[in-house]
Every structure is written in structure tokens, then in C-alpha cells.
C-alpha positions, 0 to 999 in steps of 0.5 A: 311742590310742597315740601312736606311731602318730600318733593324738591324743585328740579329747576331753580334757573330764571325764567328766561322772560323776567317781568317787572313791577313797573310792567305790570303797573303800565299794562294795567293803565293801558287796559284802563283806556281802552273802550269797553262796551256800552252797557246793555240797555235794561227795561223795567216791567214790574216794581220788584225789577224797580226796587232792585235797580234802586237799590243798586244805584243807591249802593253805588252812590254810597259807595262812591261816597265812602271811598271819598267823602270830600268829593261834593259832586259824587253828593250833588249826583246823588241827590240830583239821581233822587230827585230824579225819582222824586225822591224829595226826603231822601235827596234833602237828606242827602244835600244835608248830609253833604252839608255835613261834610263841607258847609262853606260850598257854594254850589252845594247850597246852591243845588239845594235852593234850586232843587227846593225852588223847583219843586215849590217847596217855598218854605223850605227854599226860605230856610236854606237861603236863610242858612246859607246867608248867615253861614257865608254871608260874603257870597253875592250870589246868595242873596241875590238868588234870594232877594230874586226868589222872594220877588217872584214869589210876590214876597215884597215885604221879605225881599225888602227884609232881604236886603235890610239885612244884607246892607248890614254887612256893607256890601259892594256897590253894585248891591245898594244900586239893586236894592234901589232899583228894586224899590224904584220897579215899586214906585217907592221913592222915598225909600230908594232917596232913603238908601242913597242917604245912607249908602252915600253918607255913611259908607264912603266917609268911612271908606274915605277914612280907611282909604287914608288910614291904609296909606298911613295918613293917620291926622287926614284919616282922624279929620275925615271922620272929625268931618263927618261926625259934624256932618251928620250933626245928632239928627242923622247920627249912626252907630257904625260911623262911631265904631269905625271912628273907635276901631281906629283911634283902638288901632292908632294906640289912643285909648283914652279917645277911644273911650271918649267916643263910646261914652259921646256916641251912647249919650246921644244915640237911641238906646235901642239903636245902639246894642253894637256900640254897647257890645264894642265899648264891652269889648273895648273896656275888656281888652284895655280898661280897668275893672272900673271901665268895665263895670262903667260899661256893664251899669250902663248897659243894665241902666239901659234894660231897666230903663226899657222895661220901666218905659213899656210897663211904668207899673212893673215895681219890680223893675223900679226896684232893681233899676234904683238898687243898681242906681243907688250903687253906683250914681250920685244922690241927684240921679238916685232921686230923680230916679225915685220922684219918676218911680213914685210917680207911678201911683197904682190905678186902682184904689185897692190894697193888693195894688198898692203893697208893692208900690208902698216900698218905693216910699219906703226905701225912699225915705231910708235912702235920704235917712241912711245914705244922704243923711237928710232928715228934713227931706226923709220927714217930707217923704214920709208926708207925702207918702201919708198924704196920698195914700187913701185911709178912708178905704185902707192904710198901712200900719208900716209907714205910720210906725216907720214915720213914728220910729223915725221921729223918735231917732230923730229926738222928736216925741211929741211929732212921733207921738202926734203922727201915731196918735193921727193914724189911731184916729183916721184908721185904726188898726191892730198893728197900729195899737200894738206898736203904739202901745210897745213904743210907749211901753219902752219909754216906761210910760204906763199911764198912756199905755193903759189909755192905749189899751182902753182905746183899743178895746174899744175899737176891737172888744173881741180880741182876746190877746188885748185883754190878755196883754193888759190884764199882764201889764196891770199885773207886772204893775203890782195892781192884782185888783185891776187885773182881776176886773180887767179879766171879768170884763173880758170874760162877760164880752159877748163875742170873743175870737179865742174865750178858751185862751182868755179863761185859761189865761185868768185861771194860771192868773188866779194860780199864780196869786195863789187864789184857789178858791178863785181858781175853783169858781171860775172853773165852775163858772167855765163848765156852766158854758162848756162841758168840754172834757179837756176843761174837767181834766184841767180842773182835776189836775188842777186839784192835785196840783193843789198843796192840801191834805184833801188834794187826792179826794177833791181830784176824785170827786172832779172825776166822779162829776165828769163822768156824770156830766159826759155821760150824755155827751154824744162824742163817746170819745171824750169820756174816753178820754176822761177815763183813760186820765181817771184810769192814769190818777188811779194807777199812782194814787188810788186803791185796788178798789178804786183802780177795779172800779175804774176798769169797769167804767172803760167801754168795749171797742167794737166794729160796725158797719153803717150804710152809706148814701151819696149827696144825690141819695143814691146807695154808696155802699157800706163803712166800717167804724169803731163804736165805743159800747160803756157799761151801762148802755151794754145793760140797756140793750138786750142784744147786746147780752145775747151777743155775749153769750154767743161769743162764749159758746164759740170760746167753748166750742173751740177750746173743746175742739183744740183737746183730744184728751177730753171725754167728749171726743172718745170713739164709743160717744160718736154717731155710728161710722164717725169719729166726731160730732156733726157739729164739727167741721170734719163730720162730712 
């Protein structure tokens, strides 16, 4: 009854039959076991009827995983129910989705393989094996399955890989007697002697020493592998007998064997087959050693690498380059040049320069290292001569080690040698670089004379090169020796082929400045404007001429202009005489007259755009381009057209100002045609 309306209730005694809760709960587990009916049996006519079914067993499936995903065999019923429909993507992700949830379970892996196997899905069967080995690589059953798998598929040379990899991690017996009656099914004898060698020789001596070391019989445990490291000799020798030997020695506290284990098994086991031991003695050296233990570990490490890379490619330089920088800081000085006799060994194969730049550094840090580091000038000397005697300076050189050698020399007090080396290499190849330290060695020694022999030696070998004849015109006259200088530019000057005339005449005219020579100065410009027309050449002269102390200074830089103008105005780049007169129009501005500026003004060309035809490479039409073409005044009077041009943009100026005024007598009403208010030629006429 409810309250709000008023009603109470009439009887408020207990019930006469009272019900408990553990009633209630032990009636539901009764109805629980009993029986239920068998569902009725359900018949598929169509594929909608199939979907539906489909659906509803997959909700099932996902339901029951919801509510507890930790149960596996709800996963395996699942994706065993889709497999049944051939449903191999959906049950694969199922299986993977339980893998998900618990990944050390074997059945699971183990329904996954077989499910694959079954439907010939050989590759995918390989991955998960694969997978499961390295996840739990402790459960027999998976590599036996696998080892069997590839066996029956023929696979000879992957179940051998299979169980290489398994021996890896020692298993029990009974697996190193499969894989032996695995090869012996083959025929292959030698291979299963092979496993017996090494499943008698390696494991039961450290099985040996770890049965003596778990009963506490440390001394026979330590002879046990004493015996067998003698035993195998440096022939037969393993890594894992000497990281077990290292394992317990680091278990018995005695560190320093433990270190002298390590460092006996690297100096005598093949690199590539000891990366174990390198990584335990990291470990090693990492928990118990100092920071010189570690580093000890990491250079040996690396030095192995290089080591690799110089063996697979003996001319990969830069490995020979790294390998000796880690040598040189940490080994002696024998090492370092041992490492550097085998690096220099490796003469590049082709006598080319390309193939020689990086091999040419090795010499070179060669010779610094016995300079610098072991301070042995005689053997730096000898090789420097090695390194000049191999190289081939008939068909190229390199300046770099001649001046090295020469700077060398000179640090060592010995001019005469540095001068004869430099002096050998001018003579069997010369080069610019060569006369150029040459000639800067001599210059700090203040010797002139053989300077200006240097310099007439390589104007010899290179007339052409405009900054020799620059340098040499300088040196003579920081000398005082102005006369020498001057003939030395004449003969620049007169050479038939320079690489840079523009910077050797202006070099000779700041000369001719600097001396105050300015009649000098005026006739090399003359003779420059006889060769070139140039117009930054006439600016130059007209600056020059202002530049000039004198009372005719503004005149003479006039009259340049005047000429220039003359002279350019049969130039085809219109552009230059632009360019001249826009520098003439800045002279007027600040020294010329208001005639002088008009006149000027007048001589500037009008901007116009034009359109040009354009023609591909195959002469076909490419079309139009617009550009700007520069019309001067006086060819504005050789063309008619131009003039009538002229007149027509006038008229169109007039039209429009006449257009833009209302006020004016032509635009009255009583003037316009009948029923209009304005000329036909205006655009709202119509």
C-alpha cells in the first residue's frame, strides 16, 4: 500500500512460514543440476539463417571471454569453432589475441602450430614455432614438434638449423641423442661423431664441475675445469667452457682469475666465436671492475670491429682511421705502428688521385704520430720518404705532404733539406699550391732574392695566372723598387691569355694611384678602353678623374661622360648606357648646372613593354613573352611610328581629362545629337 495515499497496513504480524537466505541460495543450486532438455535441433536453409547463427555463437564466445579472460580453453574452443568454418584469419586472431592474455601457455602455442600445420600453412606454422622457442625455449615439446615438422616437410637443412639452435641451450640428453639419430636417418656420420665430440667434451666437464661445486667441493670443482681447459688444448677450445670457468671463480669471490680467464680465453678464441665472452667479461668488469676494467673490455671490443671491417674491405680508410685513433689512445707506440705499417700496406689499386686522397692521410698521421707523440724525428723523416717515393708524380702529386716534409724540416733546423725537398718537388711536378708555400716559406725568412727566383719560375710554369703577376708586382713594391713593379705589370698586361685581365689592369691602375702617377693612371685607361668598351671601365675612369686633386677635375669627369656616351651609343646592351647615364645623372646632381642636369635628363631612354614571339628548340611556335626595351632619344627620332605612338597617347590624355569635366562647354545639353546626352564617342552613348 502506498503511504501517500493515505492507507496503512492492517497486519503487521510474521509470516507464519519464515524463508532464509541460505534457503534461497541452496534451492537455486538444486535447480542447478537438474536436467534440462536437449536443445532442439536446428536446420540451415539459407545464408541469412547462417549468419544469424554465426553471430550468435560468436556472441556467445565473446561473452564467455569477457567474464573471464584467464580461462584459455574458452580461447581454444573459440578459434577451434572457427576454424571449424574455415575461418582461418578470425581463428589466427583469436589464438593471437589469447596470446595476448597469457603467452607462456603451452597448449595454446601448441593449438596454434597444429591448427596452422593442418591447414598447410607452412610459413605461418615456421613463425609460430619460431616465436614460441624463443619465448619459452625450456619446453622440450616445441622443439620437437618443430624439428619434426620440418623433417617431414623435406626441410633437411632448417630441422639441422633447429637443432643448432636448440643444443644452444644445453638441453637434456635425450635431445643431443635425437639430434644424432637425426643425422645418422641421413647418412651423415661425420656430423652426428661432430655432436657426440661436443656434447661429451663440453657438457659433462662443466656438468662435472657443477656437480662438485653444489656439493661444496670448491678445490676438485676448480681442477675439474683446470683439467678440462688442458684437455681441449687451443685446438678444440669453447667459449662456454670458459664462462662457466668464469661463472665460478665470480661465485667463489675470486676476481682477479676471473679476470685472468676472460682476458686468456679472448687472446686465443676467434673473435667471431667469442661475442658471449665479450658480453660476460662487459658484465663482469661492470659489476666488480674499475673504470679501467671497463674501458680495458670496451677498446677490445671495438679493436675487434675494426678489426673486421679492415679484413672484409682492406681499403675502407676510414675504418683504418678509426681503428688507429682508438689504438694511438690507448696502446703503446709498437702496436700503433704495426697498425699503421698494415694500414699503408694498402696502396689504392688505381693510379688515380680520387683513389689516392684518402689513403694519402694515413702517411700523414703517420708522420705527425712519430713527430708529436713519440718524438722521433728520424723515423718521421723516413716516412716522409716513403710516402714521396710511392707516390707516382708523373701522373699526380700532392702538394700537402712536399710542404709538410719542407714545414718539417724547417722545425727541425734543417733549411738546406726543406729547401732541396721543396726545390725536388717544383722540378718533378709543379704545382700552384707548391709555389705558392714555397715562395710564403722564403718570404718568412726574409729571403727576397729567391723569392723573386720563385716567382720567375712560376710565371714560367703558369703565365696566365693573373694573381702571380699581381703578387710579384707587390712584393717589388713593398721592396721600394717602383720601376720593377711597373715593368712587371707591362708584361702581365701584353700576355696573350690571362684567367682574371679585369683584376690584373685594376690591380696596375690603384698601383699607378698609389704613386700618384696620374698620367700614368690616364693612358692605361686609354689603352683599356682600346681592348674593352666596357661601361663599368668608363665609370671607373670618370670617378677616377673626380677623384683627381685639380682645378679641371669636374671638366676632365665631363668630358669622360661625353666620350662614353658616344662610344656606347652603338653598344647593343641598352642596359649599359643606362647605366652610364643614371652615374652621369648622380655627377650632375652634385656638381653640374641646371642646363647640365636638363641636358642629361634628356639623354635617359623611355621604359617600354613589348611582346616578342617565341620559338621552341624543334621550331615549332612557343608562344608570346613580354619584355622591357629601353627606346633613347635619338632612336625615338629615327622611327616614325614611334612619333605617331606619341601623338595617339596624347589624344587619349585629352579625351580623358575632357571626359573627367562636366563643367566643360563641350558636355552642354544643346551640343549633344538629338535624344542624347553625350558624344557617340563616349562609352555611354549606346
Amino acid at each position: 500500500f502506498s503511504l501517500s495515499s493515505g492507507c496503512l497496513v492492517k497486519n503487521k504480524a510474521p509470516a507464519e512460514v519464515q524463508i532464509t537466505a541460505e534457503q534461497l541460495l541452496r534451492e537455486a543450486k538444486e535447480r542447478e543440476l537438474e536436467l534440462l532438455p536437449p536443445p532442439p535441433k536446428q536446420k540451415i536453409t539459407d545464408e541469412e539463417e547462417l549468419n544469424d547463427y554465426k553471430l550468435r555463437k560468436r556472441k556467445g564466445f565473446e561473452d564467455n571471454i569477457r567474464k573471464n579472460r584467464t580461462v584459455i580453453s574458452n580461447w581454444i574452443k573459440y578459434a577451434q569453432w572457427e576454424e571449424s568454418l574455415k575461418e582461418i584469419q578470425r581463428a589466427r586472431s583469436i589464438y593471437e589475441r589469447a596470446l595476448d592474455v597469457d603467452h607462456r601457455n603451452v597448449t595454446l602455442w601448441l593449438k596454434y602450430a597444429e591448427m596452422e600445420m593442418k591447414n598447410r600453412q607452412v610459413n605461418h606454422s615456421r613463425n609460430i614455432w619460431d616465436r614460441a622457442i624463443t619465448i619459452l625455449p625450456r619446453v622440450n615439446q616445441f622443439w620437437y614438434k618443430y624439428s619434426y615438422m620440418e623433417e617431414m616437410l623435406g626441410n633437411i637443412a632448417g630441422c639441422r638449423q633447429v637443432f643448432e639452435r636448440w643444443m644452444e641451450w644445453e638441453p637434456e640428453e635425450q635431445a643431443w641423442h635425437s639430434y644424432i639419430n637425426f643425422e645418422l636417418r641421413y647418412k651423415e656420420v661425420d656430423k652426428a661423431r661432430t655432436i657426440y665430440e661436443r656434447y661429451i667434451l663440453i657438457l659433462n666437464w662443466i656438468k662435472y664441475a657443477r656437480f662438485e661445486d653444489k656439493h661444496g667441493y670448491i678445490a676438485h670443482g676448480r681442477k675439474v675445469f683446470e683439467r678440462a681447459v688442458e684437455f681441449f688444448g687451443e685446438e678444440h677450445i669453447d667459449e662456454n667452457l670458459f664462462v662457466a670457468f668464469a661463472k665460478f671463480e665470480e661465485k667463489q669471490k675470486e676476481f682477479e682469475r676471473v679476470r685472468v680467464i676472460y682476458k686468456y680465453a679472448l687472446d686465443r678464441i676467434p673473435k667471431q666465436q667469442a661475442q658471449e665472452l665479450f658480453k660476460n667479461y662487459t658484465v663482469f668488469e661492470k659489476k666488480f671492475g674499475d673504470r679501467r676494467g671497463i674501458e680495458d673490455v670496451i677498446v677490445s671490443k671495438r679493436r675487434f670491429q675494426y678489426e673486421e671491417e679492415v679484413k672484409a674491405n682492406p681499403h675502407n680508410y676510414d675504418a683504418w682511421f678509426d681503428y688507429l685513433r682508438l689504438v694511438e689512445s690507448d696502446a703503446d707506440a709498437d702496436t700503433v705502428r704495426e697498425v699503421y705499417e698494415r694500414a699503408i700496406a694498402n696502396v689504392p689499386p688505381i693510379q688515380e688521385k680520387r683513389h689516392w686522397r684518402r689513403y694519402i692521410y694515413l702517411w700523414i698521421n703517420y708522420a705527425l704520430y712519430e713527430e708529436l707523440e713519440v718524438k722521433d724525428p728520424e723515423r718521421t723523416r723516413q716516412v716522409y720518404q716513403a710516402c714521396l717515393e710511392l707516390i707516382p708524380h708523373k701522373k699526380f702529386t700532392f702538394a700537402k705532404i712536399w710542404l709538410l716534409y719542407g714545414q718539417f724540416e724547417i722545425r727541425q733546423k734543417n733549411l738546406p733539406n726543406a729547401r732541396r725537398a721543396l726545390g725536388t718537388a717544383i722540378g718533378k711536378c709543379p704545382k700552384n699550391k707548391l709555389f705558392k708555400g714555397y715562395i710564403e716559406l722564403e718570404l718568412q725568412l726574409r729571403e727576397f732574392d729567391r723569392c723573386r727566383k720563385l716567382y720567375e719560375k712560376y710565371l714560367e710554369f703558369s703565365p696566365e695566372n693573373c694573381t702571380t703577376w699581381i703578387k710579384f708586382a707587390e712584393l717589388e713594391t713593398i721592396l721600394g723598387d717602383t720601376d720593377r713593379a711597373r715593368a712587371i705589370f707591362e708584361l702581365a698586361i701584353g700576355q696573350p691569355r690571362l684567367d682574371m685581365p679585369e683584376v690584373l689592369w685594376k690591380s696596375y691602375i690603384d698601383f699607378e694611384i698609389e704613386q700618384e702617377e696620374y698620367e700614368n693612371t690616364r693612358g692605361l685607361y686609354k689603352r683599356l678602353l682600346q681592348r674593352t668598351q666596357h661601361v663599368k671601365v668608363w665609370i671607373s675612369y670618370a670617378q677616377f678623374e673626380l677623384s683627381v686633386d685639380s682645378g679641371e677635375r669636374i671638366q676632365r669627369c665631363r668630358q669622360v661622360y661625353e666620350e662614353a656616351n658616344r662610344s656606347l651609343r652603338s653598344c647593343e646592351e641598352k642596359e649599359e648606357r643606362l647605366m652610364l647615364l643614371e652615374s652621369w645623372k648622380d655627377y650632375e646632381q652634385e656638381f653640374g648646372t641646371f642646363a647640365n642636369k636638363d641636358r642629361v635628363r634628356k639623354l635617359l631612354p623611355e621604359k617600354v613593354k613589348k611582346r616578342r614571339k617565341l620559338t621552341a628548340e624543334d621550331g615549332s611556335d612557343a608562344g608570346w613573352e613580354e619584355y622591357y626595351d629601353y627606346i633613347f632619344p635619338e632612336d625615338a627620332a629615327n622611327q616614325p611610328n614611334l612619333k605617331l605612338l606619341a601623338m595617339a597617347k596624347m589624344w587619349k590624355k585629352q579625351q580623358h581629362n575632357l571626359i573627367g569635366d562636366p563643367d566643360k562647354e563641350i558636355y552642354k545639353e544643346s551640343s549633344f545629337p538629338r535624344g542624347k546626352k553625350c558624344y557617340p564617342s563616349c562609352p555611354h552613348f549606346y
